[in-house]
C-alpha positions in Angstrom: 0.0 0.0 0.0 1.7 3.3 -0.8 1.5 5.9 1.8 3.3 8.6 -0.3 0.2 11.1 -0.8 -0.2 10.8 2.9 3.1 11.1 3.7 3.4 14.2 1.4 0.5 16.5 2.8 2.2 15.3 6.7 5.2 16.7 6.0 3.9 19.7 4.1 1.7 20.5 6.6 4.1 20.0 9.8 6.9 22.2 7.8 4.7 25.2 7.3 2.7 24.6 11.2 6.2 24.0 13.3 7.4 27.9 11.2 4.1 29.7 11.7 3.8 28.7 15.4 7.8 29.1 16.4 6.9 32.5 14.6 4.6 33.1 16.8 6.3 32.0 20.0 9.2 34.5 18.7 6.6 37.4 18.7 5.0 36.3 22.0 7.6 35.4 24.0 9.9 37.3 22.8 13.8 36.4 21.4 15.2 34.8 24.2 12.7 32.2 25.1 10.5 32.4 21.5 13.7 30.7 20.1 15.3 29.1 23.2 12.0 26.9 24.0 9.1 27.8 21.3 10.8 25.2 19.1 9.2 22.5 21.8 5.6 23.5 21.5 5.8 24.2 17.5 7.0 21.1 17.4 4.0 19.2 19.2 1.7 21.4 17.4 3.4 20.7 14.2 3.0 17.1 14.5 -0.6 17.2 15.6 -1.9 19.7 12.4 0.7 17.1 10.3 -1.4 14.2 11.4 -4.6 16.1 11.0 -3.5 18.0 7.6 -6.7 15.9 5.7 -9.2 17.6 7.8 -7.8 20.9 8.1 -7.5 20.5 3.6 -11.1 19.8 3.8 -12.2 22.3 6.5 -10.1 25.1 4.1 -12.2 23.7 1.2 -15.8 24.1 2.8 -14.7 28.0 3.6 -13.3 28.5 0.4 -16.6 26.9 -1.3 -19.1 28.7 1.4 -17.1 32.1 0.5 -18.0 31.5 -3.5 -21.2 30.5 -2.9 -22.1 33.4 -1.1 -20.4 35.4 -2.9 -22.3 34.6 -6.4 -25.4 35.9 -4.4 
């Protein structure tokens, strides 16, 4: 069985999750402890979202079709 689609969207998703949240621990926290220790929770989060990247392409995909829908109205 080939995992490579799966596999694909994982790492995808955990690459752009584990920069947008230690990018966000860095503005939080600040320098010192955004880039010491935000690297620990972007990393959990990263893995979660990575693991979850189907529903979170689907859930993008009902917004995006709600927001053409509504706006043809």
């Amino acid at each position: 069985m080939d995992d490579g689609g799966y596999e694909l969207g994982f790492t995808i998703t955990a690459i752009i999750t584990f920069i947008g949240s230690w990018i966000y621990c860095i503005a939080t926290y600040g320098f010192l402890f955004g880039v010491g220790l935000g690297w620990l929770p972007s990393l959990i989060v990263a893995v979660i979202a990575g693991a979850l990247w189907p529903l979170i392409v689907l859930a993008i995909g009902a917004v995006l079709f709600f927001i053409f829908v509504i706006s043809k109205h």
